[in-house]
LUMPA-773280 format. One record per residue (C-alpha): residue in three letters; residue number from 1; z, y, x; chain. Coordinates in Angstrom, 3 decimals. Layout:
<pts>
(pt Ala NUM (Z Y X) A);
...
</pts>
This chain:
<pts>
(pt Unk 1 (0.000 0.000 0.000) A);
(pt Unk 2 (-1.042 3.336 1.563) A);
(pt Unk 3 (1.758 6.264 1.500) A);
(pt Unk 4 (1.534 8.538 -1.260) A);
(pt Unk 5 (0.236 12.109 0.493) A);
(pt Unk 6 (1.101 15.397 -0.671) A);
(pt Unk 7 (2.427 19.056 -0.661) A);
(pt Unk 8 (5.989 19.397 0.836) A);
(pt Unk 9 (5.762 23.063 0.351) A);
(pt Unk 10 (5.075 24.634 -2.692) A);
(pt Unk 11 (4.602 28.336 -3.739) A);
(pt Unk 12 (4.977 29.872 -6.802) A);
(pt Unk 13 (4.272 33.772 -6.989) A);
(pt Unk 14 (2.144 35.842 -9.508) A);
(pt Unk 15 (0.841 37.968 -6.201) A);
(pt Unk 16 (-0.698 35.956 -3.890) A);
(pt Unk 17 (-0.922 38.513 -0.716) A);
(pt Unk 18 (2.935 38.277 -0.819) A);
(pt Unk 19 (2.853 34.229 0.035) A);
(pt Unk 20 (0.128 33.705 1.824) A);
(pt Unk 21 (1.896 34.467 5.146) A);
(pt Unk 22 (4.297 31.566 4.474) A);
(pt Unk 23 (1.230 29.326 3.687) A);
(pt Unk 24 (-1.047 30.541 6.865) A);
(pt Unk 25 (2.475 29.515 8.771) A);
(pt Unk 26 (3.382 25.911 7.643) A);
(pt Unk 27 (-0.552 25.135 7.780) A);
(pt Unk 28 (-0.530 25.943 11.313) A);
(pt Unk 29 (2.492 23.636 11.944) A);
(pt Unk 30 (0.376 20.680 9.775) A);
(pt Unk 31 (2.898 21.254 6.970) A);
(pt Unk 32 (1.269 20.448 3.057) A);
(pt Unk 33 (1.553 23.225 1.161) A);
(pt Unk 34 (0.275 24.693 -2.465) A);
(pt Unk 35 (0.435 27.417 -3.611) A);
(pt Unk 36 (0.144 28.491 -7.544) A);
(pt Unk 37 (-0.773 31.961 -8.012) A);
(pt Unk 38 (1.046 32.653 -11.626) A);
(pt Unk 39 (-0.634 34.088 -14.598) A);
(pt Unk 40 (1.564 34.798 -17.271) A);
(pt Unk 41 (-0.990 34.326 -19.889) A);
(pt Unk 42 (-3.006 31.476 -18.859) A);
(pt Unk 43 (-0.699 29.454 -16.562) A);
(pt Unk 44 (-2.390 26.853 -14.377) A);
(pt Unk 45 (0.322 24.179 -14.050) A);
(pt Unk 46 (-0.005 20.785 -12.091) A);
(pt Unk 47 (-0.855 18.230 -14.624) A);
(pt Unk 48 (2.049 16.128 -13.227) A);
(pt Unk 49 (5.058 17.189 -11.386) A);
(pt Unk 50 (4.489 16.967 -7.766) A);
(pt Unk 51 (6.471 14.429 -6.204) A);
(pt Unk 52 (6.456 15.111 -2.633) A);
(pt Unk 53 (7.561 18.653 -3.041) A);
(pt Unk 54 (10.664 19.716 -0.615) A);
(pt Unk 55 (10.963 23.214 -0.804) A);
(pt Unk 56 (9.858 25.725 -3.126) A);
(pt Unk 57 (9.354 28.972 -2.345) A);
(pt Unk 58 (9.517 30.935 -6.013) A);
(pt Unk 59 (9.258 34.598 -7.112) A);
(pt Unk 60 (11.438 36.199 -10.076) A);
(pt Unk 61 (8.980 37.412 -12.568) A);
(pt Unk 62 (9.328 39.702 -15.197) A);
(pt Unk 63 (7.890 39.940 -18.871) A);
(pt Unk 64 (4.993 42.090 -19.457) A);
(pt Unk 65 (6.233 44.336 -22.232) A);
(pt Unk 66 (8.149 48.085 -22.410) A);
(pt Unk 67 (10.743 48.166 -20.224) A);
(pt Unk 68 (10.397 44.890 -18.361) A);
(pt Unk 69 (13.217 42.671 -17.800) A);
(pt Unk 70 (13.911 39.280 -15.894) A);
(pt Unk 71 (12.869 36.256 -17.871) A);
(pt Unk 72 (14.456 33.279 -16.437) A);
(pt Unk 73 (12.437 31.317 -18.503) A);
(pt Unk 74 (8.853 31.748 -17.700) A);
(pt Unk 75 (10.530 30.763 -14.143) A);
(pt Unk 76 (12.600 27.697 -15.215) A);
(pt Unk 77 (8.754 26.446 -16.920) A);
(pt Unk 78 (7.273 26.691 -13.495) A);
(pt Unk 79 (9.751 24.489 -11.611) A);
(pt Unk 80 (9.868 22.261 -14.239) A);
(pt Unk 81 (6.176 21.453 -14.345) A);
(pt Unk 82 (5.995 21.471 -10.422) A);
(pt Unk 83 (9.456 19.361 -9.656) A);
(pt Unk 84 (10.154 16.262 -10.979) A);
(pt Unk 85 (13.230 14.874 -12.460) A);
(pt Unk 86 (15.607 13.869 -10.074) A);
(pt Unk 87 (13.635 15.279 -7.197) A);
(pt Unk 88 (15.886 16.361 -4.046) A);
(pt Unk 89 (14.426 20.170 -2.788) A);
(pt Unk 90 (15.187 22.919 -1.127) A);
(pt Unk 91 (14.844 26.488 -3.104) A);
(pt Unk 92 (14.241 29.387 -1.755) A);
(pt Unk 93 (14.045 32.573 -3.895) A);
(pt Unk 94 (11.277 34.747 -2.505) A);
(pt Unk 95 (11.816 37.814 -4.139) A);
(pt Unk 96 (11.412 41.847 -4.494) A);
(pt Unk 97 (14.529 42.443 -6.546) A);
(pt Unk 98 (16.812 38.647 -5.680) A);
(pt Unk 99 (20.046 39.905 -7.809) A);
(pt Unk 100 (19.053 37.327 -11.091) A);
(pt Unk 101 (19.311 34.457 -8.706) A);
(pt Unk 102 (22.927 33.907 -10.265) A);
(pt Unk 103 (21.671 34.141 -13.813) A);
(pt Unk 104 (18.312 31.980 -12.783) A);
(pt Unk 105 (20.177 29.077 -12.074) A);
(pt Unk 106 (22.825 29.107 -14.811) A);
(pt Unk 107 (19.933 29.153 -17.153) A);
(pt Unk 108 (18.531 26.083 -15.068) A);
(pt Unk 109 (21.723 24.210 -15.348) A);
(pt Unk 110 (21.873 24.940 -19.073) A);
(pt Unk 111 (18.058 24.304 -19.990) A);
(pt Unk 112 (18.826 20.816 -17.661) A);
(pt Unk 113 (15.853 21.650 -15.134) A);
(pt Unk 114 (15.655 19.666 -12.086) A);
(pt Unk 115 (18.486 21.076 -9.452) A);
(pt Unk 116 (17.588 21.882 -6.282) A);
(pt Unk 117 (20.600 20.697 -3.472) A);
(pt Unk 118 (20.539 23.947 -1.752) A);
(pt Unk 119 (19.530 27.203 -2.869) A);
(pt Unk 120 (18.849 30.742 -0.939) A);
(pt Unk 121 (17.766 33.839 -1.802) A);
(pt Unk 122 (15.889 36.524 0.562) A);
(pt Unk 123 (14.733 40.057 -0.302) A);
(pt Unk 124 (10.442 40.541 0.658) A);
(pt Unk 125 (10.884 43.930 1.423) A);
(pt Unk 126 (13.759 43.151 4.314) A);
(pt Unk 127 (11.082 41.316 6.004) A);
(pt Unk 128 (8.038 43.379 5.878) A);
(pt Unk 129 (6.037 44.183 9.029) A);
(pt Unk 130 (3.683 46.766 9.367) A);
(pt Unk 131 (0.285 45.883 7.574) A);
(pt Unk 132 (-0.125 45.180 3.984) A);
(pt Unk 133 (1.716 42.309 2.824) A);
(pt Unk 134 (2.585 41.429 6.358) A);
(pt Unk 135 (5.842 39.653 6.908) A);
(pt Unk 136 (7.867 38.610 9.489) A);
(pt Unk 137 (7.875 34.423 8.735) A);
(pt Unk 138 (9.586 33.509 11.965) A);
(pt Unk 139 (12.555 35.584 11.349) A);
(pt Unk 140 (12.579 34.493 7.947) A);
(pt Unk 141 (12.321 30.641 8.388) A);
(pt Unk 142 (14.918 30.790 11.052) A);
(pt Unk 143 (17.106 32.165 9.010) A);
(pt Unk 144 (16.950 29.349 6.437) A);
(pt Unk 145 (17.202 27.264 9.399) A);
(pt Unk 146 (13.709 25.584 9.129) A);
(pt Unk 147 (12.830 26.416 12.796) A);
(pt Unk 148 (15.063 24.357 14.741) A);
(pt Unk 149 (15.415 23.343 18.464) A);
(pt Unk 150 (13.949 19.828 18.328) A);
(pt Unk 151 (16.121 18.619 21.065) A);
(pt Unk 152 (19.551 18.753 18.801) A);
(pt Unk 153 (21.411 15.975 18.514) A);
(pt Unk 154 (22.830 14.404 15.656) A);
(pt Unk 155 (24.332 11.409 14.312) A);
(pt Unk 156 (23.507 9.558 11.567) A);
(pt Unk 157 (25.873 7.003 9.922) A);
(pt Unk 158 (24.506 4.994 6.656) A);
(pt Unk 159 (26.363 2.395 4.976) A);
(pt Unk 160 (26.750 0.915 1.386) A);
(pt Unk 161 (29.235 2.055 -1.454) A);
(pt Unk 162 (30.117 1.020 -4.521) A);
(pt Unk 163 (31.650 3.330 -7.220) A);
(pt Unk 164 (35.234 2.738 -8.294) A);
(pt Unk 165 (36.193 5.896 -9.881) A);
(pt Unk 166 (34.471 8.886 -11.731) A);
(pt Unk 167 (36.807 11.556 -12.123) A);
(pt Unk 168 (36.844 15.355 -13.398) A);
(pt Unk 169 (35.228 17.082 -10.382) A);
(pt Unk 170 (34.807 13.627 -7.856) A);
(pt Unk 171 (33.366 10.130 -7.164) A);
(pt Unk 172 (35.953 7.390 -5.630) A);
(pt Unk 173 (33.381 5.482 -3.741) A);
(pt Unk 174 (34.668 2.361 -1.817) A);
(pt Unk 175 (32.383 2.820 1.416) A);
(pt Unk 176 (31.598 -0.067 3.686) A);
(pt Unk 177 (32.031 1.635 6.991) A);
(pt Unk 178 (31.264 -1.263 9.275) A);
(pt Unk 179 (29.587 -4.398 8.066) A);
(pt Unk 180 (30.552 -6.772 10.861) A);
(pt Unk 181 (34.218 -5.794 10.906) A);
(pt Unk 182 (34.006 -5.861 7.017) A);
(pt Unk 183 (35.475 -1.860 7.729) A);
(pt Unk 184 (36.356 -0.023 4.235) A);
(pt Unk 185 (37.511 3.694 3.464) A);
(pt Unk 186 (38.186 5.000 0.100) A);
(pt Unk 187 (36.334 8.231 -0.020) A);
(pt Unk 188 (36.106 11.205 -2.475) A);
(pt Unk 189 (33.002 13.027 -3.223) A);
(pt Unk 190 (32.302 16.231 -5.156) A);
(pt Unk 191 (30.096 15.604 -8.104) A);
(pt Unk 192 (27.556 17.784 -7.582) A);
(pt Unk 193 (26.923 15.582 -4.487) A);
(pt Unk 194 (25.238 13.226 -7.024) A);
(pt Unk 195 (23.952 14.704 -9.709) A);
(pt Unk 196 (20.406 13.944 -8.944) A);
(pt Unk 197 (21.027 10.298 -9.367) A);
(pt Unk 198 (21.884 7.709 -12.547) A);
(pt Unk 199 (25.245 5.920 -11.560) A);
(pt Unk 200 (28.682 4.533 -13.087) A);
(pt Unk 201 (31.861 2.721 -12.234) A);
(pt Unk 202 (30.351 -0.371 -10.566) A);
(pt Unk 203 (27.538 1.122 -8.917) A);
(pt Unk 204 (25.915 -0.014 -5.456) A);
(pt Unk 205 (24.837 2.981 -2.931) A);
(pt Unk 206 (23.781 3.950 0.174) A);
(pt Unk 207 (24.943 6.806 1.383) A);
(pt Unk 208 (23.421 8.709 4.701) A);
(pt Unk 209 (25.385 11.264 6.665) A);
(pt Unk 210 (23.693 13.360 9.431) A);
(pt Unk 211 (25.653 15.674 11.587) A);
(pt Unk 212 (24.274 18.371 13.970) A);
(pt Unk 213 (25.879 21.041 15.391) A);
(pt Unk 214 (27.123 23.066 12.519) A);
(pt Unk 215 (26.077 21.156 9.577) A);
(pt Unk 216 (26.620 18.061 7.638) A);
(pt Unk 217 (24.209 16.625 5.107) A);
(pt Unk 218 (25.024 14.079 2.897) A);
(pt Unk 219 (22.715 12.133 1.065) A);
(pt Unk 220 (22.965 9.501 -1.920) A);
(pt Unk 221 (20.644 6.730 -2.614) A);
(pt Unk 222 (20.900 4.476 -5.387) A);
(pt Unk 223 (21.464 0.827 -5.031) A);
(pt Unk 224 (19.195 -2.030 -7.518) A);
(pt Unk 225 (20.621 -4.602 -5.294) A);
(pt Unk 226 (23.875 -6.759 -6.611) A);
(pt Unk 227 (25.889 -6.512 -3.529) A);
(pt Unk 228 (29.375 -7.727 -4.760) A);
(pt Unk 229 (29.699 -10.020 -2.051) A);
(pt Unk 230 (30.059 -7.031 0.445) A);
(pt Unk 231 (32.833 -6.171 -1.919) A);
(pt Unk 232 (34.951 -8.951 -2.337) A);
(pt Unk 233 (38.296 -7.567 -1.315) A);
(pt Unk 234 (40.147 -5.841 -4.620) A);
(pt Unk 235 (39.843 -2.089 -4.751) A);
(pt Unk 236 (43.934 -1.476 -3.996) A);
(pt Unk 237 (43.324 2.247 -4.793) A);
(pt Unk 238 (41.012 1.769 -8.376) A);
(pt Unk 239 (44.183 2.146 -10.516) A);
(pt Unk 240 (46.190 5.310 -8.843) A);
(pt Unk 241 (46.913 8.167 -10.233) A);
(pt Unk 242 (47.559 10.108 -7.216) A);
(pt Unk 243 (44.513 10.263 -4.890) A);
(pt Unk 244 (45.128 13.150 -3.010) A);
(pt Unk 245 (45.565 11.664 0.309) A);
(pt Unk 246 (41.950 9.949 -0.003) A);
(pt Unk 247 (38.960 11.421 2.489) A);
(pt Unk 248 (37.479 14.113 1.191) A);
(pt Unk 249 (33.645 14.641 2.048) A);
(pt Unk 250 (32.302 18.210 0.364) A);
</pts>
């Protein structure tokens, strides 16, 4: 079966001088990218979500009438016909005016639009060059930390879990630290952590930490395989009240 090729990057602006520094940029590093130039009266949306997207790049727009005001909505249909369900991306607000990126993502939340894991928001006008719609992309994918030094180190630690707890604001997840020395830690997890994926008390994941210098990213998987035998020791801690002294991992 041949890989499924795509866009990573996608752009979504109603004026398309304003992006197409950002799209001259990732072409040059051999980075996929699309770009939809938005027309608020004849919109020209995928005809399926685009599952390889990984960042979006999205403007705030405005409705056309007197006195013109944010419309969170004609934004919230654009990354809902570009981004899938479930899909894990980066989302950068590429703005003139960036102050409705609070009330832009409330409205996604509430409307139940795909959720992107990390969200920034950056002014055009703070990184305009001299030229016409010139900006300064280096500066601004820096920033965002997109241009890294590709010598870094990290670590990466993966191992299974299965779900023992849901509660208010966490996930107990019984995580299988080492396989060979059959190595468990009870560990808690914000929600938000996994609220791109289907689970419940009994559920099988994999879970992938990577740590650089500076950061942590933690990612969830799910599971489809029965792995109860990894699991065969009782959960001591499924029943406690009290689970303050667990590892947290935010």
């Amino acid at each position: 079966m041949q890989p499924t090729l795509g866009p990573q990057v996608i752009l979504i602006d109603d004026i398309k001088k304003e992006v197409e520094s950002l799209q001259e940029f990732f072409t040059e590093l051999n980075i996929g990218t699309k770009l939809f130039e938005v027309d608020s009266l004849e919109p020209a949306y995928p005809d399926v979500p685009i599952s390889t997207t990984e960042l979006v790049f999205l403007d705030l727009f405005y409705n056309t009438g007197f006195g013109a005001r944010f419309d969170a909505y004609v934004c919230i249909e654009w990354i809902t016909k570009v981004v899938p369900a479930g899909q894990k991306y980066f989302l950068v607000i590429w703005s003139k005016d960036k102050s409705y990126t609070d009330e832009l993502l409330q409205k996604m939340r509430e409307m139940e639009s795909p959720m992107p894991y990390q969200v920034e928001a950056r002014s055009k006008p703070e990184y305009m060059l001299s030229g016409d719609n010139k900006y300064d992309i280096s500066r601004l994918l820096g920033e965002l930390g997109f241009l890294t030094n590709q010598e870094e180190k990290s670590t990466i630690q993966e191992f299974h879990g299965r779900v023992i707890a849901i509660e208010e604001d966490c996930v107990l997840i019984n995580c299988l630290i080492h396989k060979e020395t059959s190595t468990f830690e009870v560990r808690r997890f914000d929600l938000k952590l996994l609220e791109n994926i289907k689970y419940t008390k009994g559920s099988f994941l994999t879970i992938r930490i990577e740590t650089k210098s500076g950061s942590r990213t933690i990612d969830f998987l799910p599971d489809n395989i029965d792995r109860s035998d990894l699991f065969i020791k009782p959960d001591d801690f499924e029943d406690l009240d009290d689970v303050s002294f667990l590892i947290d991992n935010y």
